[in-house]
N, C-alpha and C positions, 0 to 999 in steps of 0.2 A: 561879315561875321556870321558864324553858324549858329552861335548860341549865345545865350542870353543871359543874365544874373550877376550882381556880384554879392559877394560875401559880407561886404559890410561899402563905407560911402566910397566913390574916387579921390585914386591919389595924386596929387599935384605936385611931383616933385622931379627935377629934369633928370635926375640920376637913372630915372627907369624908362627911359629912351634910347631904345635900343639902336644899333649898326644899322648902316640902311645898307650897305656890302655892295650899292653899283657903282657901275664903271665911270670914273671922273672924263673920260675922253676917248683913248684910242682903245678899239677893240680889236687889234691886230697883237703880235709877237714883243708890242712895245705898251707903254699908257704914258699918256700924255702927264707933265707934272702938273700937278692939282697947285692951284692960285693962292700963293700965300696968306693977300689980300682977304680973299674971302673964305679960307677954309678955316673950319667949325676950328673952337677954341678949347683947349682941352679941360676938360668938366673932372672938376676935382671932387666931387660926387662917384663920378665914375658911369661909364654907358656900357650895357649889354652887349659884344660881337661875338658872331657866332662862326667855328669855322672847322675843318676837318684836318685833322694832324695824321692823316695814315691815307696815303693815296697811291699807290703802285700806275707804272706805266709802261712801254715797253723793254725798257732797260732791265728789269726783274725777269727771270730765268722763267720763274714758271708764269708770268703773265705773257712771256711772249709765245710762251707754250701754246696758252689758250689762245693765238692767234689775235691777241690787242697787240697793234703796231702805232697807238697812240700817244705822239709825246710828252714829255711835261707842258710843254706850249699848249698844247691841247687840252691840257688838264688843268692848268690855271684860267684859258679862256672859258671853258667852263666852267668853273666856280663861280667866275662872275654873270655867267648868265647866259654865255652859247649852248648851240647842240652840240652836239658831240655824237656820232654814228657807232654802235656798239658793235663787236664783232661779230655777234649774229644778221647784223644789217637793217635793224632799228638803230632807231632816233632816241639819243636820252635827251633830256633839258629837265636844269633844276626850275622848280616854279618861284625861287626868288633867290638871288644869287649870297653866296656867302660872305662875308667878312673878311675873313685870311685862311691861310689853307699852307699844307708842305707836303709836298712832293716826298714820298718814303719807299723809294726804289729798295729792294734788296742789297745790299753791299754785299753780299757773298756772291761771285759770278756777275756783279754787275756789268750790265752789258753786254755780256761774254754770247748769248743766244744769237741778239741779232747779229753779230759777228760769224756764228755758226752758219748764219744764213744770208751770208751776201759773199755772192763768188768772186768779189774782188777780196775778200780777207783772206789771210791763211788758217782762220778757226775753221773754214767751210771744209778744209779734206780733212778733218778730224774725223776718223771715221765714227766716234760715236755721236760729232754731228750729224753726218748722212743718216743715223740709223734712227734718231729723233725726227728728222724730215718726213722722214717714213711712216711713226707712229701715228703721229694725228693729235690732236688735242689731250683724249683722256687716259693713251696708251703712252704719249711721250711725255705728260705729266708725272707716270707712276715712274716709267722709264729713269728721269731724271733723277727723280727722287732716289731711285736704287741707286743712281751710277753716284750720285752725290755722299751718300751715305757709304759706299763702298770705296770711297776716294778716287776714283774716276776721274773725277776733275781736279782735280789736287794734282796730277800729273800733266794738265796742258797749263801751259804759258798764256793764263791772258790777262796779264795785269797792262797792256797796253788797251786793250779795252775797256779793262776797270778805269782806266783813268779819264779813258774819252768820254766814258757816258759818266762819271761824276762830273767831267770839265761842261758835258752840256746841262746838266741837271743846273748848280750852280748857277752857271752865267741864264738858265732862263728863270729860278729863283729870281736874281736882280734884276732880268728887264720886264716882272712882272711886277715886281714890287712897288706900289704906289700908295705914297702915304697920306694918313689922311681917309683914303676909300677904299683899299684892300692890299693887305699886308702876306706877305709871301713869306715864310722860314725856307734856308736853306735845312734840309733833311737826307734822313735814309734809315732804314731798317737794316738792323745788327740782329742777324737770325739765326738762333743757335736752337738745333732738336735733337734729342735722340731717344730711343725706344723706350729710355726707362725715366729720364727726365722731365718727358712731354716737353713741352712750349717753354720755352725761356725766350724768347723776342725781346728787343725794344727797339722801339721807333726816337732816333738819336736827332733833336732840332739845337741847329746852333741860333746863336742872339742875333748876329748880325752879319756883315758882309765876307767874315773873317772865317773861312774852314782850312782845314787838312789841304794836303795833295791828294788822298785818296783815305775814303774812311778805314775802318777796322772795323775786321769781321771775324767770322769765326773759321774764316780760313789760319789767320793768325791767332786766333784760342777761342775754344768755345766756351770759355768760364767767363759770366758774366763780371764778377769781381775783376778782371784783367780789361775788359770793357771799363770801368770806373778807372783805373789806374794810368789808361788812356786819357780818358776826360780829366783826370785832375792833371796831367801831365800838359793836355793843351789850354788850358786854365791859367795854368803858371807860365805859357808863354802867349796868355792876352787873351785866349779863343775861346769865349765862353758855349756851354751846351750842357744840354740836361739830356737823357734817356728818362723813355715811359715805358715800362711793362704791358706789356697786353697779353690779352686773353690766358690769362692765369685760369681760368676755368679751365684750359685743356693743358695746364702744366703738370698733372696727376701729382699736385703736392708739394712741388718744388719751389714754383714763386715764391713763396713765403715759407719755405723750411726752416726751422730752429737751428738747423745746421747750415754751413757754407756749402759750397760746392765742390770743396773736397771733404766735407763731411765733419766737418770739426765745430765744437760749439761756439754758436756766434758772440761778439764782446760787442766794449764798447766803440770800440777802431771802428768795427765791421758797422755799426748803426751807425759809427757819423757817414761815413765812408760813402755806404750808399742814400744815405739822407742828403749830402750835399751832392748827387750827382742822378737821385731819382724823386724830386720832392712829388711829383703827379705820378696816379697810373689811369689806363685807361680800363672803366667799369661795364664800359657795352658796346659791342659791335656786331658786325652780320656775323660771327661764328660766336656768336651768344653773349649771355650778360654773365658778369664776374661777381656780381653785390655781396650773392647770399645762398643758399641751398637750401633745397628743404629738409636733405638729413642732417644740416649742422643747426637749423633756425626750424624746428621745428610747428613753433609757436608762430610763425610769420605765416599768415594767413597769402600772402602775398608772396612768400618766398621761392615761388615755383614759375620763374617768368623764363621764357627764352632761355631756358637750358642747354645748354652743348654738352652733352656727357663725355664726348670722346676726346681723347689727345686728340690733337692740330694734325690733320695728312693722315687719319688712322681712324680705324675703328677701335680701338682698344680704349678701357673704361679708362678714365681718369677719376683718382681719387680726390674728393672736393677735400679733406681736411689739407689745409696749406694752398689750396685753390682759389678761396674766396677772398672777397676783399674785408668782408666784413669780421669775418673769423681773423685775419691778420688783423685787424684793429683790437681783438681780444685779446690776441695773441702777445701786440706790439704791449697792451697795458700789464699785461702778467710779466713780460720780461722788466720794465721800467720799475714796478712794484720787489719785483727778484732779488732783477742783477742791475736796475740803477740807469738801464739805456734803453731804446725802444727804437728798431730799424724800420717800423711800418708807418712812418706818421706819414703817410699820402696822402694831398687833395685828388679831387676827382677829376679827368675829364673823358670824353667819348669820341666816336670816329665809325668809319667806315670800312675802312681794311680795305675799299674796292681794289680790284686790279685790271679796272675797266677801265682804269684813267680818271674816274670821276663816279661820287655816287650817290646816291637818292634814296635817303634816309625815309622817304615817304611810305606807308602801307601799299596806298593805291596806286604807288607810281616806282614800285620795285626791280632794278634789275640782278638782284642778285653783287656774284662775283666773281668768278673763275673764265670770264670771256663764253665761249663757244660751248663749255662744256656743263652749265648750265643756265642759257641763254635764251630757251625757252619755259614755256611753266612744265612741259612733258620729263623736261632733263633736268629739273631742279624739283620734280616730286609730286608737285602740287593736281598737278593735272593728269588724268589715266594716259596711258601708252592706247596709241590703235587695238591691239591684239591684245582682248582679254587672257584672264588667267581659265584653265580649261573647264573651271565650272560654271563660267559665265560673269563671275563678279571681273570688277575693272584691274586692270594689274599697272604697279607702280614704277617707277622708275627704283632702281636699286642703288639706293644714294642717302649718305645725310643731310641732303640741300634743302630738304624741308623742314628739315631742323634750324635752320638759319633764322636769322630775322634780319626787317628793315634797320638797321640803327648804325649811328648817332651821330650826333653832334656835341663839338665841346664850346660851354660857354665860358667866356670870362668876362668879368669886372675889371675895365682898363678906363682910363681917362681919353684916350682917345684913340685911334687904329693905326698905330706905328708898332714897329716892331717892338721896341726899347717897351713903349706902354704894354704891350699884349705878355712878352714876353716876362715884364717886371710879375706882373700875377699871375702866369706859371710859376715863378719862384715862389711869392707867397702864398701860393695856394688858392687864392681867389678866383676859385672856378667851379665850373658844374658842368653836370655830364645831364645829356637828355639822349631818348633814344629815339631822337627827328624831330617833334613838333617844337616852335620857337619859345618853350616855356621858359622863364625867365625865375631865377629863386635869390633870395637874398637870407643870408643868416647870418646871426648877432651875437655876443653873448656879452654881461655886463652887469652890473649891480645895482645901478642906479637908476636903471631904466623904469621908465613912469608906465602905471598898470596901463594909460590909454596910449603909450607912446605907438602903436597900430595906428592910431588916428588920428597922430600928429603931423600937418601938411611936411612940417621940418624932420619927417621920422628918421630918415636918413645921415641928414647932417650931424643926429644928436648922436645916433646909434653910432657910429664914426668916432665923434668925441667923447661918449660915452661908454663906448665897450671895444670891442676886437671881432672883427670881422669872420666868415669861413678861412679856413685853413691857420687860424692863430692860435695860441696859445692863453686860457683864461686863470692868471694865480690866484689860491686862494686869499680871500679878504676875511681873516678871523672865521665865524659860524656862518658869518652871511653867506646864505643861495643864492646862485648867480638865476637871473633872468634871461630867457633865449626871444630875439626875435625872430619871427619867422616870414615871410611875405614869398608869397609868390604869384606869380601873371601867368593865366594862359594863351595858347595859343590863337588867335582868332579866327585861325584856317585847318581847327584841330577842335576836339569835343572839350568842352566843358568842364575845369576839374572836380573833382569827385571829395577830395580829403587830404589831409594837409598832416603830415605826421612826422614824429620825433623821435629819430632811432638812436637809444643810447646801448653803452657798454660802458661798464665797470667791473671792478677789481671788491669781494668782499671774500674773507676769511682764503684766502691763497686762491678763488678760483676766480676766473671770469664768467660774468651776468651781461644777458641783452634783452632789452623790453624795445617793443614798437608802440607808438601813442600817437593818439589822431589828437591831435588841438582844437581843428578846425573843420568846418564839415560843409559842403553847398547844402543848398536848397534849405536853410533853414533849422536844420539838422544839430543838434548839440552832443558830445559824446559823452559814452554815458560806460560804466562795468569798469571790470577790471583784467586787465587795461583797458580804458577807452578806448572808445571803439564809435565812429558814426554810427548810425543809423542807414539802412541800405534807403537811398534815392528814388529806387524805382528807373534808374537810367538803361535800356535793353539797347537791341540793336538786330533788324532785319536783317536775315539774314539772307533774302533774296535779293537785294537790290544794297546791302550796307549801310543804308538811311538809319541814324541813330538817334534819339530823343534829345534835338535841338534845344529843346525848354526848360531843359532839366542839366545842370551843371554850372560851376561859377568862374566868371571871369578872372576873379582874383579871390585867394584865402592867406587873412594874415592874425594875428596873434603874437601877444606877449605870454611866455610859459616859463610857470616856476616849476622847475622838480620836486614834487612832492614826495617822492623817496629819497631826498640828496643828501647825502651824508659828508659833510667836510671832510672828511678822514680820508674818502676814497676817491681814486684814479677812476676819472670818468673819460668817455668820449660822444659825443653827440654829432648828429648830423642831420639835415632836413631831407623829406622825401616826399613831392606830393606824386599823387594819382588820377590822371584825366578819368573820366566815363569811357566805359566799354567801347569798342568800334573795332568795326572788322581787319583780321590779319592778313598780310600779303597772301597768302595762302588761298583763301576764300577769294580775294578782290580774283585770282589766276580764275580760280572755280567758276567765279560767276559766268566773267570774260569768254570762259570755254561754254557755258551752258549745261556744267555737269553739276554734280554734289560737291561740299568738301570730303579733301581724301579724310576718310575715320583717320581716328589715333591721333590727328593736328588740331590742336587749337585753332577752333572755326574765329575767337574774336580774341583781343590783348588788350591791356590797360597799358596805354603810353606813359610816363611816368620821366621825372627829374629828380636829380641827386646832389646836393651841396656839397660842400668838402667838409670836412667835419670841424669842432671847436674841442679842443681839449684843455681838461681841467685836471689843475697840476696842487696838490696838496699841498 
């Protein structure tokens, strides 16, 4: 343990026992089935696992670009806990293996690369295969991109590949899947871009052993609504799956447009339509966090984490109004106040987007994403090039790789590590998004909840039968204010957290309002202004060596909180957010490693931070 403290006494209750995510048996291509006899009984409480929904391997067009030739095999053995050799020719290994995980190959061109590249196929005389062979990693990445966007590919025939590399995707989904110890989703990434769009993604996880013959992509439409008309079409014939948005930050506006995707004003159809086929998105990954902005949240003192400004494959600005996740939760309460529906009600979760096969959400133990092409700290930014700039100062790599961050991980609230259980809380929402450390958050909302219920051995039990969980729904009871609880655990292998706070949105006189509030404070600390706000800690962080103030930060921060602006009248939404202490960025860990400075203009340190799914209050 690094640090020390807790916020108020220890809790004793089995619900906050998290996934231990190792391997029950075989650590080869198969896992041995776990002993019915003696495995763990499912805890109707519910336990913490934690795992990664967005994992590319070399079936994905541009990961095999970047020269990862790593299977899903390889991607699932390391989740639970192998190395895995990255295509630079380091060694990754996570430092405690995951809970479940899904393999999220590209469905556009799936397959279709390595194909390009094996001279017994006939993708290999394609000549604008030969011409990719040629480029190299960062020249046959752009390469692609063009030929892809000019329909290039649209004209070769390789849906015989598409189907090979979903038939192994698949069948290594089921022969990693071991219940009980570590749960595998069958997946894929549905990948639609274009110039004015930015990022429309989503990482497509079905429930169980039951998929397609071959996903749908945006070779057959790139409107996500036609994606949805899919999933409700294999619904109705048994095959359940949900889609998760991502990185709406480099959508310039689109994820969450007031309009559909041909442009027309969204209804009611439209909000169930995509609420029963997208109930999660995902709020942080290495091409940045999605939460919040600082030109939409200006008042968020916090609001400026891990920003990616640009659309997805571009440098071009992305506009955040329609970007964020948080502005859609404003958004979604102005349409339901309107017009009576609301398409944005999302819980949270996070991920990694690697396309190394596998990835490590750690500060100190980063490799990035794009394979080869930045696989070093020199080509992902952080580190000077050999050959200064001609006035002597250090010169950078010419890239937005430094812009990236280590992140995340999604948590959920399941009873025990099977599919059916993980998968039931995607549905209801019962999850959280961290961006790497194993922080743990629980949040409540209810009416009858007791001022000291934070301190009640049974807090959990009761909050359960007394209220509604993250991602539920809380109806009004007459004038009564509802009570939120809050609790969260940190990491033990992570710093200390710092503050404990309560992000609401509501609906007053036609516009939408967002306040941040700290509940809860370490070290002692009580908040105090308006908005509350802790007290600063005194938590630093060395910035020669990244040793951070061990003694200063709390194990756990929990509380019962009334709204003291809460008005019965009005559409609210609520969500929990805490704050670890300060501690050094990937960026810096590169710097030290090298024995140089950090590069200017980077964030030298980051506040690690988790995100509940929200609770809304319905008038």
């Amino acid at each position: 343990m690094r640090w020390k403290g807790l916020a108020a006494g220890a809790l004793l209750v089995p619900a906050l026992a998290a996934g231990c995510g190792a391997p029950a048996g075989d650590t080869g291509d198969g896992a041995d089935a776990p002993d019915q006899a003696t495995a763990p009984q499912p805890n109707p409480l519910r336990n913490a696992y934690y795992g990664d929904l967005h994992v590319h391997t070399r079936f994905s067009m541009d990961a095999y670009i970047f020269d990862v030739r790593a299977t899903p095999d390889d991607a699932y053995r390391f989740a639970r806990g192998a190395p895995l050799v990255h295509p630079a020719g380091h060694t990754m290994q996570l430092r405690r293996p995951l809970d479940f995980q899904a393999v999220t190959d590209h469905g556009i061109l799936l397959g279709v690369l390595p194909g390009m590249d094996d001279p017994d196929d006939p993708l290999y005389q394609v000549p604008l295969a030969r011409e990719l062979r040629e480029l190299g990693p960062s020249e046959g990445f752009q390469r692609g991109l063009q030929a892809y966007q000019a329909g290039e590919f649209h004209k070769i025939d390789g849906s015989k590949a598409n189907r090979d590399a979903w038939q192994r995707i698949v069948e290594s989904a089921e022969r990693h899947n071991d219940p009980g110890a570590f749960t595998t989703f069958i997946g894929y990434e549905y990948t639609t871009t274009a110039a004015d769009t930015g990022n429309l993604h989503r990482n497509v996880i079905f429930r169980g052993s039951e998929a397609p013959e071959v996903p749908f992509t945006a070779m057959d439409s790139d409107n996500p609504e036609d994606l949805w008309a899919w999933l409700d079409n294999l619904r109705d014939n048994g095959v359940e799956a949900l889609a998760i948005p991502h990185n709406s930050n480099g959508s310039n506006g689109n994820m969450f447009s007031p309009l559909t995707f041909g442009g027309d004003p969204l209804d009611a159809e439209y909000a169930e339509t995509r609420m029963r086929n997208e109930p999660i998105v995902e709020v942080t990954q290495v091409k940045g966090t999605s939460e919040v902005h600082p030109m939409l949240s200006p008042n968020d003192e916090w609001a400026d984490f891990e920003i990616m400004p640009y659309r997805v494959s571009s440098t071009l600005p992305s506009e955040p109004q329609g970007s964020y996740v948080r502005t859609a939760y404003l958004d979604g309460l102005l349409l339901e106040e309107t017009e009576g529906f609301n398409p944005f009600r999302f819980g949270l979760v996070a991920a990694t987007d690697s396309h190394n096969a596998g990835g490590t959400p750690d500060e100190d133990d980063y490799h990035s994403k794009v394979g080869r092409r930045d696989g070093t700290p020199q080509l992902r930014g952080s580190v000077p090039l050999d050959e200064p700039n001609p006035d002597g100062s250090p010169a950078y790599a010419q890239t937005y790789f430094q812009m990236w961050g280590a992140s995340g991980l999604t948590g959920v609230w399941a009873e025990e590590n099977t599919r059916d259980s993980i998968y039931n809380a995607f549905r209801r929402k019962e999850t959280f998004a961290t961006t790497g450390p194993r922080i743990q958050v629980r949040f409540f909302g209810g009416y009858d909840f007791d001022a000291d219920l934070a301190d009640d051995p049974e807090m959990i039990a009761k909050a359960y039968e007394q209220g509604v969980a993250m991602g539920g729904d809380l109806l009004a009871d007459g004038e009564r204010a509802p009570k939120l609880l809050l609790w969260a655990s940190g990491d033990p292998e992570s710093a200390g957290l710092q503050r404990l706070q309560v992000v609401k949105g509501w609906v007053d006189g036609g516009e939408a309002h967002e306040a941040v509030i700290d509940v809860a404070c370490s070290d002692g600390g009580t908040p105090t202004g308006d908005p509350p706000r802790c007290p600063d800690n005194g938590a630093s962080v060395d910035l020669s060596d990244c040793s951070f103030s061990e003694d200063l930060g709390a194990a756990e921060l929990r509380a019962v909180f009334e709204d003291p602006e809460f008005d019965p009248g009005q559409r609210a939404v609520y969500y929990l957010r805490v704050l670890e202490n300060p501690t050094c960025r990937w960026s810096t860990w590169d710097a030290i490693r090298a024995g140089v400075d950090p590069r200017p203009g980077v964030p030298t340190t980051i506040q690690e931070r988790a995100w509940s799914s929200p609770i809304w209050y319905r008038p």
